[in-house]
N, C-alpha and C positions, 0 to 999 in steps of 0.2 A: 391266511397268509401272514408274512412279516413275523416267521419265525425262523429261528437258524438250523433249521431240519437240514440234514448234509445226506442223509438214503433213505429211503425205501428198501425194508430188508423182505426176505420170504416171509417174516413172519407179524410183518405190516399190519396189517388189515385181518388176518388167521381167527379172529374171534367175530368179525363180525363181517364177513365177504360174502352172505347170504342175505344183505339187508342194504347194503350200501347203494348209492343212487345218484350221489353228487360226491364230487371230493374236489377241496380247494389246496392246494399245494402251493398256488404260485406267492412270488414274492418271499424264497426259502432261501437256502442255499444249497440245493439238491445235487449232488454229483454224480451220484449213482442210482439206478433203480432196475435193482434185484427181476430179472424177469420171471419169477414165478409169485411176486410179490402183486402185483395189479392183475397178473394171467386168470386169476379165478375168480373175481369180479363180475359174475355174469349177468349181473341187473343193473351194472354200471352204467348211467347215461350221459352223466356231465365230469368231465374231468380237466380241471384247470394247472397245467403243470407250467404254468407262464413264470418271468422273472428268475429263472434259477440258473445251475449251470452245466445243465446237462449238457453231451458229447456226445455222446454216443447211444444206442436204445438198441437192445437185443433184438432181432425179427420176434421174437415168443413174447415180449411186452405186452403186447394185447391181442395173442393168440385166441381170448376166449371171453372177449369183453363184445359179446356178438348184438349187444343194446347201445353202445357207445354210439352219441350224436354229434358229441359236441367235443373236441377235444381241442385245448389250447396247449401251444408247444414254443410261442413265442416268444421273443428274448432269453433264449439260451444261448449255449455255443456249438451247439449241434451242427458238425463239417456233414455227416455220410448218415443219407436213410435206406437203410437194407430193402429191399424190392418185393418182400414177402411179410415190412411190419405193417402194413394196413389193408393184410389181401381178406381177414374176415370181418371187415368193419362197414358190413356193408350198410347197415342202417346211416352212419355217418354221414352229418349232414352240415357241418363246419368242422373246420381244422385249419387252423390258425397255426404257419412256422415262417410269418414274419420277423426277423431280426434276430435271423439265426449265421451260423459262417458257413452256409450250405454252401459245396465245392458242385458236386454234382448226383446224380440219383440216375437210374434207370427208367426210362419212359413205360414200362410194366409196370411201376411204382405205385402208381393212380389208376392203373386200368380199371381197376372193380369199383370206383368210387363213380355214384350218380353227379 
Protein backbone atom coordinates (compact mmCIF):
# COMPACT_ATOMS: atom_id res chain seq x y z
CA UNK A 1 0.00 0.00 0.00
CA UNK A 2 0.89 3.84 0.24
CA UNK A 3 1.36 4.13 -3.35
CA UNK A 4 -0.24 6.44 -5.86
CA UNK A 5 -1.57 3.51 -8.18
CA UNK A 6 -4.87 5.56 -9.72
CA UNK A 7 -6.22 1.82 -11.91
CA UNK A 8 -6.12 -1.39 -12.42
CA UNK A 9 -5.95 -1.97 -16.20
CA UNK A 10 -6.80 -5.34 -18.16
CA UNK A 11 -3.41 -5.79 -18.48
CA UNK A 12 -2.67 -5.64 -14.56
CA UNK A 13 -1.77 -8.87 -13.30
CA UNK A 14 -1.55 -10.56 -17.38
CA UNK A 15 1.90 -12.11 -16.55
CA UNK A 16 1.29 -13.57 -13.53
CA UNK A 17 -2.84 -14.30 -12.77
CA UNK A 18 -1.85 -17.99 -12.61
CA UNK A 19 0.00 -17.71 -9.39
CA UNK A 20 -1.40 -14.72 -7.46
CA UNK A 21 -3.01 -15.50 -3.97
CA UNK A 22 -2.88 -12.27 -1.99
CA UNK A 23 -2.82 -8.75 -3.44
CA UNK A 24 -2.41 -5.42 -1.25
CA UNK A 25 -3.79 -2.33 -3.03
CA UNK A 26 -5.08 -0.47 -0.19
CA UNK A 27 -3.89 2.86 0.95
CA UNK A 28 -3.44 3.83 -3.35
CA UNK A 29 -5.22 6.11 -5.02
CA UNK A 30 -7.25 3.81 -7.15
CA UNK A 31 -10.18 5.12 -9.23
CA UNK A 32 -10.83 2.67 -11.61
CA UNK A 33 -10.56 -1.03 -11.93
CA UNK A 34 -10.72 -2.36 -15.22
CA UNK A 35 -13.15 -5.44 -14.93
CA UNK A 36 -11.32 -7.93 -16.69
CA UNK A 37 -8.27 -6.85 -14.88
CA UNK A 38 -8.87 -8.90 -11.37
CA UNK A 39 -11.73 -11.36 -13.50
CA UNK A 40 -9.07 -13.94 -14.11
CA UNK A 41 -7.47 -14.29 -10.76
CA UNK A 42 -8.66 -17.67 -10.19
CA UNK A 43 -6.42 -18.55 -7.06
CA UNK A 44 -7.01 -15.32 -5.73
CA UNK A 45 -7.88 -15.48 -1.92
CA UNK A 46 -6.87 -12.27 -0.11
CA UNK A 47 -7.67 -8.98 -1.68
CA UNK A 48 -7.22 -5.82 0.15
CA UNK A 49 -8.56 -2.85 -2.08
CA UNK A 50 -9.15 -0.66 1.22
CA UNK A 51 -8.22 3.30 1.45
CA UNK A 52 -8.57 4.19 -2.18
CA UNK A 53 -11.26 5.88 -4.24
CA UNK A 54 -13.14 3.66 -5.73
CA UNK A 55 -17.02 4.47 -7.05
CA UNK A 56 -18.10 2.28 -8.76
CA UNK A 57 -17.08 -1.74 -9.44
CA UNK A 58 -18.34 -3.54 -12.69
CA UNK A 59 -20.92 -6.70 -11.78
CA UNK A 60 -17.76 -8.88 -13.91
CA UNK A 61 -14.97 -7.43 -11.17
CA UNK A 62 -14.87 -10.83 -9.60
CA UNK A 63 -16.79 -12.78 -12.10
CA UNK A 64 -14.09 -15.50 -11.62
CA UNK A 65 -12.10 -15.03 -8.53
CA UNK A 66 -14.23 -18.32 -7.41
CA UNK A 67 -11.32 -18.80 -4.15
CA UNK A 68 -11.74 -15.25 -2.99
CA UNK A 69 -12.28 -15.14 1.05
CA UNK A 70 -11.32 -12.19 2.19
CA UNK A 71 -12.10 -9.09 0.34
CA UNK A 72 -11.49 -5.51 1.80
CA UNK A 73 -13.43 -2.65 0.08
CA UNK A 74 -13.37 -0.22 2.79
CA UNK A 75 -12.96 3.40 2.84
CA UNK A 76 -13.75 4.20 -0.51
CA UNK A 77 -16.42 6.15 -2.03
CA UNK A 78 -18.35 3.48 -3.43
CA UNK A 79 -22.40 4.94 -3.74
CA UNK A 80 -24.02 1.66 -5.82
CA UNK A 81 -23.18 -2.39 -5.53
CA UNK A 82 -24.54 -4.13 -8.67
CA UNK A 83 -26.63 -7.29 -7.28
CA UNK A 84 -24.76 -9.81 -9.36
CA UNK A 85 -20.90 -8.43 -8.25
CA UNK A 86 -20.56 -11.07 -5.47
CA UNK A 87 -23.01 -13.72 -6.77
CA UNK A 88 -19.70 -16.35 -7.54
CA UNK A 89 -17.97 -15.59 -4.42
CA UNK A 90 -19.18 -18.15 -2.74
CA UNK A 91 -16.16 -19.18 -0.67
CA UNK A 92 -16.21 -15.64 0.81
CA UNK A 93 -15.70 -15.38 4.11
CA UNK A 94 -15.25 -11.64 5.07
CA UNK A 95 -16.02 -8.41 3.10
CA UNK A 96 -15.44 -5.45 4.55
CA UNK A 97 -17.45 -2.10 2.85
CA UNK A 98 -17.31 0.00 5.96
CA UNK A 99 -16.80 3.66 5.23
CA UNK A 100 -18.12 3.67 1.92
CA UNK A 101 -21.19 6.38 0.56
CA UNK A 102 -23.24 3.39 0.07
CA UNK A 103 -26.84 4.98 -1.13
CA UNK A 104 -28.53 1.54 -1.36
CA UNK A 105 -28.07 -2.17 -2.86
CA UNK A 106 -30.61 -4.78 -3.69
CA UNK A 107 -31.43 -7.34 -0.96
CA UNK A 108 -30.36 -10.31 -3.80
CA UNK A 109 -27.00 -8.61 -3.20
CA UNK A 110 -25.78 -10.91 -0.42
CA UNK A 111 -28.08 -13.85 -0.99
CA UNK A 112 -25.38 -16.35 -1.90
CA UNK A 113 -23.02 -15.29 0.73
CA UNK A 114 -22.70 -17.88 3.94
Amino acid sequence: GKNKIKEINQSTFRYCMEHLKNIYLNQNQIEFIDENSINFLNKLIYLDLSQNRLKNLSEKTFENTFELSYLNLSLNKIEYIHRNLFINLLKLKKLDLSFNLLISFEASTFSNLN
